[in-house]
N, C-alpha and C positions, 0 to 999 in steps of 0.2 A: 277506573279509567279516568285520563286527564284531560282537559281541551280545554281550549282557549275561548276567554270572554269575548263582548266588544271591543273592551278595550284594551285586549292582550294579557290579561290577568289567569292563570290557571286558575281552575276550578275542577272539580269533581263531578263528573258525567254520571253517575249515577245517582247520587244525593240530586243533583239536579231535578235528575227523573222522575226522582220519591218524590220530590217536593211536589212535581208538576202533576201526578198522580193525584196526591193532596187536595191541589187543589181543583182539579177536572172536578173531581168524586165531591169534593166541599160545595161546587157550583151546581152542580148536577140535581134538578126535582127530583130524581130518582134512580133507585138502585143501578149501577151499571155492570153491564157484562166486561170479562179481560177484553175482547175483541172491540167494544165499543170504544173504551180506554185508548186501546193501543192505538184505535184509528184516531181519536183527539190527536195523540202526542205525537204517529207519526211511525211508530216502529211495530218490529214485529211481534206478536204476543206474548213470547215465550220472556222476551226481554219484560212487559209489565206481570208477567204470570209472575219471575222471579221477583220481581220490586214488592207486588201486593202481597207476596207468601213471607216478606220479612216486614213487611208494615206489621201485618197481618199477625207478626209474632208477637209485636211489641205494641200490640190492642189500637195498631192507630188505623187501620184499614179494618173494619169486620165483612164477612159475606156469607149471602142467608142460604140455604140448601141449595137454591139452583146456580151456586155460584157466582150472584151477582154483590157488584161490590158497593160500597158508602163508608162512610169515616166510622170511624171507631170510635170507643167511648174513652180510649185515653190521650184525645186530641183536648175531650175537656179538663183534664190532666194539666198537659202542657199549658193549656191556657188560664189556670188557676188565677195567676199575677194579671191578666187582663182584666181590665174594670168592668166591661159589658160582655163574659164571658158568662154561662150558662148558669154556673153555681153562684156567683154573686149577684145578678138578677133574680133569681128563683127565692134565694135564700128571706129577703121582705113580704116577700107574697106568700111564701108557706106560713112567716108570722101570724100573717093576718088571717091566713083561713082556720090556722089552729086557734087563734084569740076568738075569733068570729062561731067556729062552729065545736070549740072546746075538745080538740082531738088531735090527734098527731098525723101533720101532714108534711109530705116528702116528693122528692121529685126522682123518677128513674129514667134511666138513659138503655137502650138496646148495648148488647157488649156479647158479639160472639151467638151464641143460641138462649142467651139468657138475659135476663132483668135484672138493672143492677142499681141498686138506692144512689145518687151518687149527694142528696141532702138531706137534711131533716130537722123538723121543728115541732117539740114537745110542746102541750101548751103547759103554760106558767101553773092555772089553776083550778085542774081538773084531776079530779082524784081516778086510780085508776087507768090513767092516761098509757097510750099502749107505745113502747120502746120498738123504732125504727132505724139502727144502725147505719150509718153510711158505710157505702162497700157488700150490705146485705146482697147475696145472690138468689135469684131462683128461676125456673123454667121459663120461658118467652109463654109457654102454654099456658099456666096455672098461674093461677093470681089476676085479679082485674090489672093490675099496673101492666104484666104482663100483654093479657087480651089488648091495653087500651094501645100497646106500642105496636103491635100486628093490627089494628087501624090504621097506624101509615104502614106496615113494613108490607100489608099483604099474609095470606094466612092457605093460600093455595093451592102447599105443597105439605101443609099439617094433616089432612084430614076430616073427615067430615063435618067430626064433633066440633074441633077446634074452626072450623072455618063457620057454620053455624052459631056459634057465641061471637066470631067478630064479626060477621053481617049484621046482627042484631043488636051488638054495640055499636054499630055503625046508624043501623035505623033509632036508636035510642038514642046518638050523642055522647055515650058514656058506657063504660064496664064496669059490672059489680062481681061480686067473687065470697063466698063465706065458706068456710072452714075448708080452704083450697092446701094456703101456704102455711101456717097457722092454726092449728084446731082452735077451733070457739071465735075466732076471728073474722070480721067482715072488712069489704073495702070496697070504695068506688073510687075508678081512675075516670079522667079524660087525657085525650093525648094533647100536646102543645103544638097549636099551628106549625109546622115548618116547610120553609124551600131548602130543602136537600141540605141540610146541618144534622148534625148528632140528633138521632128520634129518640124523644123524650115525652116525656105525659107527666104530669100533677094525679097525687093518690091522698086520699085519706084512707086510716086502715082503726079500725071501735069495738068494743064487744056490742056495745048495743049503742041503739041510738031513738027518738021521739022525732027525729026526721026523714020524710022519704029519700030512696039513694036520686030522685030525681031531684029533689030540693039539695041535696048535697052536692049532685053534678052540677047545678047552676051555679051557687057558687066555685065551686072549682075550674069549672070553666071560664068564670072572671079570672081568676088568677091566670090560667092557660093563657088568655088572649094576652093578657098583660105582658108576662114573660116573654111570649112567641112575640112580641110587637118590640119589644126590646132585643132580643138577642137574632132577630131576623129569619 
């Protein structure tokens, strides 16, 4: 569909839409329902039902069991070429936690029902050192990285179990995880402060370690606030 700008300029009524979707759900503390959406923008649901089922295909819109919606994780995709985009801020600070605590540390973002690596940083000079692909996928459930991104997403509509391990990452500050995603492997995440952008959390993942996972989440947690103070 076509209409006219301010200044008489055709444009595209529906890319519009998407856009302004975008950014409702970009601006938004949190997850929103179609209905809340539609009423920002103004129309009737069925018109944002259809915009968010083809965001929604193309990973820029995701929504969690109860239908509610927030950006997706290939909005950090699109924004790769932006200077203060997610992965080029994160990417100094994994350095440093991998130099600082000799392990491999990475950063995941929510994408859909799942956790998704979207960086990562080996340390230089630790023998051993444990291989974290970007692009790695796995359950929102299992894995600390996981648990620490249902710290912000909400964990409500998982089940007992899973709602029990984020309350108590929640009173802990941090999630740990051992021989979940990975056999033989450990990991403690925290989640990266956010107002309503792509949820993302900071992970280290070790076979072992001579530090507690509470001494690990303190430093990881400097890193979080870091990232989360740069990327907003």
């Amino acid at each position: 569909m076509v209409e006219r700008s301010k200044n008489g300029v055709a444009r595209s009524q529906t890319l519009s839409r998407g856009i302004r979707v975008l950014e409702v759900l970009a601006g938004a503390e949190r997850p929103l329902s179609i209905d809340e959406v539609a009423a920002e923008l103004g129309v009737h649901r069925s018109i944002v039902y259809r915009i968010v089922r083809t965001l929604e295909d193309h990973r820029l819109v995701a929504r969690d069991p109860a239908g509610r919606c927030a950006v997706g994780a290939g909005l950090a995709v699109l924004a790769h070429g932006v200077a203060r985009d997610l992965q080029s801020v994160a990417v100094p600070e994994l350095a440093a936690v991998a130099a600082d605590l000799s392990m491999t540390c990475f950063v995941v973002v929510h994408d859909h029902d799942e956790c998704v690596t979207l960086a990562s940083v080996e340390p230089r000079r630790a023998a051993g050192a444990v291989a974290e692909h970007p692009g790695t996928r796995h359950p929102l459930d299992r894995g600390a990285p996981g648990i620490a991104l249902l710290m912000l997403l909400g964990a409500d509509d998982r089940g007992a179990e899973v709602a029990g391990r984020v309350a108590q990452a929640r009173r802990d500050g941090f999630a740990t995880s051992h021989d979940e995603v990975i056999p033989g492997l450990s990991a403690v995440a925290v989640p990266i402060p956010s107002r309503g952008r792509v949820s993302a959390a900071v992970a280290v993942v070790y076979v072992s370690s001579d530090r507690s996972p509470g001494e690990l989440a303190e430093r990881l947690q400097a890193a979080a606030n870091a990232i989360g103070a740069q990327v907003g």
